[in-house]
C-alpha positions in Angstrom: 0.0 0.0 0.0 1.1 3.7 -0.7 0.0 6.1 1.8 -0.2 10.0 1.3 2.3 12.4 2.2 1.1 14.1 5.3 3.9 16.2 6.2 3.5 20.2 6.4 3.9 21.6 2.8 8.0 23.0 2.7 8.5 26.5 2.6 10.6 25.6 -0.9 8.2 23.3 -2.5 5.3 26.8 -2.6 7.2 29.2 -4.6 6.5 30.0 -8.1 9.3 29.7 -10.4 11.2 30.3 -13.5 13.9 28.5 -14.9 15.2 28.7 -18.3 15.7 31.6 -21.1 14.8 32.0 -24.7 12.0 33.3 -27.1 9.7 30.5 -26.5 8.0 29.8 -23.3 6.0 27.5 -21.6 3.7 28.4 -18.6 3.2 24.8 -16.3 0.1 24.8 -14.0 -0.2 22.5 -10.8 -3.5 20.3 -9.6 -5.8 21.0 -7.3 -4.0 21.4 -3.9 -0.7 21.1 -4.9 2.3 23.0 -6.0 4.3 24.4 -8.9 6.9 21.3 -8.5 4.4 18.7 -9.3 5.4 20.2 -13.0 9.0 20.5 -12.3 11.1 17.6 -14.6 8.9 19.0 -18.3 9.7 22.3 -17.4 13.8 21.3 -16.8 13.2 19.2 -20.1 12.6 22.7 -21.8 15.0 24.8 -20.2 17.5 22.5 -21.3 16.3 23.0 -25.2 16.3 26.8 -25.1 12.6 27.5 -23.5 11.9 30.0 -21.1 9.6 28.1 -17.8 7.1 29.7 -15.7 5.3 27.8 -13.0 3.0 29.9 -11.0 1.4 29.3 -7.5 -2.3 29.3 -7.7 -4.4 31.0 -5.9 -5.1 29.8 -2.5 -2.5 26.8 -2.6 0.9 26.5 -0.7 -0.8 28.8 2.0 -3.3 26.8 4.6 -6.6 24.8 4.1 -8.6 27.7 5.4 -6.7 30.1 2.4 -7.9 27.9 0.1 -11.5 27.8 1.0 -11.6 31.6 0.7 -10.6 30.4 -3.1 -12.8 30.2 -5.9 -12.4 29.1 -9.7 -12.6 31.9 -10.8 -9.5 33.1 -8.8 -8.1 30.1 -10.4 -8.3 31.5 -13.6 -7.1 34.8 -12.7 -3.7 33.1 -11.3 -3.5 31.4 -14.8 -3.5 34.8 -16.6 -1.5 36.4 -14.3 1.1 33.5 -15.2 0.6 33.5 -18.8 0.6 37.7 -19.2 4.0 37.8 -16.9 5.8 34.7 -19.2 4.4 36.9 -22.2 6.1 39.9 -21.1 9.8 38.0 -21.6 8.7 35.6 -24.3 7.1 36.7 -27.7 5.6 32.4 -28.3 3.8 30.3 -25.7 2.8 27.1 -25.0 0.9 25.9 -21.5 0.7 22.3 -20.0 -1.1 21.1 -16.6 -1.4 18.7 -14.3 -5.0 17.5 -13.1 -6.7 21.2 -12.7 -3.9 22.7 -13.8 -4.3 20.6 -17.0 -8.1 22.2 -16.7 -6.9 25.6 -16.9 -4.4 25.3 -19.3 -7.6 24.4 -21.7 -9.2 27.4 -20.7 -6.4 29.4 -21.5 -6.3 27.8 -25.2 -9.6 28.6 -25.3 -9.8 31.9 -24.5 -6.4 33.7 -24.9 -5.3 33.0 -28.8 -1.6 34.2 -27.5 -1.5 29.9 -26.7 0.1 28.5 -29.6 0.0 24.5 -27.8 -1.4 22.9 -24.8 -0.9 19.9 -23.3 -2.9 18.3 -20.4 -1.9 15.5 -17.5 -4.7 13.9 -16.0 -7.1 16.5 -16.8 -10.5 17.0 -15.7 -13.9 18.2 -17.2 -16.1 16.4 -14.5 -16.0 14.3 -11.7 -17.3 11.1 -11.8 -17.8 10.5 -7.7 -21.9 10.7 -7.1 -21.4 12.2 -3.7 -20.4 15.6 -5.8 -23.8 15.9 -6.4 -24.7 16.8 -2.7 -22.0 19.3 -2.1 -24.2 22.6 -3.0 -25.7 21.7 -0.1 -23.7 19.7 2.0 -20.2 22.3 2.1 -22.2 24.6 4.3 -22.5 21.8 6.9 -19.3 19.4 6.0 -16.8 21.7 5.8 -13.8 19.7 5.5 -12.5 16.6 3.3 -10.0 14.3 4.3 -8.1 12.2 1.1 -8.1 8.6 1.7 -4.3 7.7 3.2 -4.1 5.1 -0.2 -2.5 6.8 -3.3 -3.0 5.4 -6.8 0.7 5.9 -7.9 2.7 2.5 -9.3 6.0 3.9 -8.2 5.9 4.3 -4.6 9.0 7.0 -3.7 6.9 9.9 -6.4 4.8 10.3 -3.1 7.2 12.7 -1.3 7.2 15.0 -4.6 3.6 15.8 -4.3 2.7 18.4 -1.8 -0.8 18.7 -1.1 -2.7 19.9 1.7 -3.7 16.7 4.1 -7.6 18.6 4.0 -9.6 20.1 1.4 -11.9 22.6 1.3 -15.7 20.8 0.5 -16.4 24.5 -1.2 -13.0 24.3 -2.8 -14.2 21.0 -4.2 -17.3 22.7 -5.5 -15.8 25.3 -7.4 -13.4 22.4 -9.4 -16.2 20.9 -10.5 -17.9 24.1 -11.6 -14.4 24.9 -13.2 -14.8 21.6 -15.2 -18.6 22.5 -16.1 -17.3 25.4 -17.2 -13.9 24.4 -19.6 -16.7 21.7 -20.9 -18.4 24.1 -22.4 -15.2 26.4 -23.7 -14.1 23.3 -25.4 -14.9 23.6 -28.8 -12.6 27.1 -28.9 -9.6 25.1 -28.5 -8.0 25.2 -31.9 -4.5 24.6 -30.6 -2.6 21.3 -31.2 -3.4 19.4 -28.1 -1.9 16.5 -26.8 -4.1 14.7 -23.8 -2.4 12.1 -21.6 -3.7 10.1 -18.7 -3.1 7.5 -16.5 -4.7 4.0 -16.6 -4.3 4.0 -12.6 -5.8 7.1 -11.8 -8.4 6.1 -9.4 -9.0 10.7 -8.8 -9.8 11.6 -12.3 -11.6 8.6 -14.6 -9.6 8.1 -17.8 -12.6 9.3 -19.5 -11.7 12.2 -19.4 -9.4 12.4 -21.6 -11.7 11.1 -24.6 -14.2 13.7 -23.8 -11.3 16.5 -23.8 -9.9 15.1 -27.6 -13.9 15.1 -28.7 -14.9 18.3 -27.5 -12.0 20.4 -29.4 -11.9 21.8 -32.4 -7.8 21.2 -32.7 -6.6 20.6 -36.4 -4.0 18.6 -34.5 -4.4 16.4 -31.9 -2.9 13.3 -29.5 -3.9 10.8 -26.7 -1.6 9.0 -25.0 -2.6 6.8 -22.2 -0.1 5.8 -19.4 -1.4 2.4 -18.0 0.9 2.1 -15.3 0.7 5.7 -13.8 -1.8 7.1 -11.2 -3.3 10.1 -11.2 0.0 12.1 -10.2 1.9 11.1 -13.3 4.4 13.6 -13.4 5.9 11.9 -10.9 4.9 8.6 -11.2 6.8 5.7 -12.8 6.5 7.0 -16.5 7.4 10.7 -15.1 10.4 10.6 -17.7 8.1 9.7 -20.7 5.5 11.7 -20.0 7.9 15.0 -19.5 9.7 14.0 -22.8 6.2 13.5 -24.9 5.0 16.9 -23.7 8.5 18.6 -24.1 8.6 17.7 -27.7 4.9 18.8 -28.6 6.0 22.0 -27.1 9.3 22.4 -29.7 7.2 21.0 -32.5 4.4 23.6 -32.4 5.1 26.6 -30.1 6.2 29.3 -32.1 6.0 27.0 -35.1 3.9 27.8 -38.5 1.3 24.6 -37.7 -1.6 25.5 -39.2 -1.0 23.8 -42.2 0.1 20.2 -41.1 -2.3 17.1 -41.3 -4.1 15.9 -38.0 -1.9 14.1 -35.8 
């Protein structure tokens, strides 16, 4: 059995960061409840071929439990432009990838900021599949408070202590993901961008259905699905972290900044 990491979040593992220089730049989103370094080995894979990285700290996250549930999606989505205008400002072509809801926002940004020239999504979500969702418009007022389960889906056991997350969620917090995937649901057919959507076959947080329903819903010219079967739901740290850093590193060289529009679907 893997259990979850329930040590306080380090000081370290909160900050936003940069890494990198160059013309061409890539903004990496974390999950829900976690931190910029879930994103960390893609975003060394593109430093190290001449790409400018920006990982930014959502709103709420790498703070407390009860920041968080002062946090809406919609704050969310401000971090993510905040990100994306500050790497625009030192970078003239962009790409974004996420993990989970960060893979989420990323699609929004395609979808609504035609500065994106690729995206690239890990375990992203447009809805939820557990039926108890249903309940929380009414049940976060009184059940404030949820407590992950101490079993992880991840093959590899030791990419546990890379994921920070808080050991408690916000129920309202919960609330406003799925309303964030209601919402990127229906901005889906504005993605235009080449998109590559990968997933894990593990993931027992996010079904692997999601990722069908993402390559369906857009309108992208060029597309890719790759499915992980080993990995869990954390897969950029899991045991294909390597692969699945190198797949979305190379999407990023082949079309940020590059003349795509013209190439046959992928």
């Amino acid at each position: 059995m893997i259990t979850r990491n329930k040590a306080p979040i380090p000081e370290e593992a909160c900050k936003p960061y940069w890494i990198g220089e160059g013309d061409r730049g890539v903004l990496l989103l974390h999950g829900f409840a976690g931190t910029p370094p879930e994103m960390r080995r893609l975003g060394e894979w593109l430093a190290h071929r001449g790409f400018l990285v920006h990982a930014p700290l959502l709103a709420g996250h790498g703070t407390t439990p009860e920041q968080m549930a002062k946090t809406d999606r919609w704050d969310w989505i401000r971090s993510a432009n905040t990100g994306l205008d500050q790497l625009l400002a030192r970078c003239h072509h962009v790409g974004v990838a996420g993990q989970s809801m960060g893979g989420t926002l990323a699609l929004h940004l395609a979808a609504t900021r035609p500065e994106v020239w690729a995206v690239t999504t890990q375990a992203g979500l447009l809805w939820l599949s557990d039926w108890r969702l249903r309940l929380l418009p009414a049940l976060h007022r009184v059940v404030p408070w949820q407590v992950p389960s101490d079993e992880v889906d991840l093959y590899s056991p030791e990419g546990i202590i890379e994921l920070h997350s808080y050991a408690r969620r916000p129920t309202r917090a919960i609330l406003e993901l799925v309303r964030l995937g209601h919402l990127v649901r229906n901005e889906m057919p504005a993605v235009v961008q080449p998109l590559l959507v990968m997933h894990g076959g593990r993931d027992g947080v996010v079904d692997p259905a999601n990722a069908d329903q993402i390559l369906s819903l857009a309108s992208s010219p060029i597309r890719a699905m790759r499915r992980f079967e080993r990995s869990g739901h954390g897969m950029s740290v899991d045991v294909d972290q390597d692969e699945v850093a190198a797949l979305a590193g190379r999407w990023m060289e082949r079309f940020v900044g590059r003349p795509w529009q013209t190439e046959p679907q992928s």
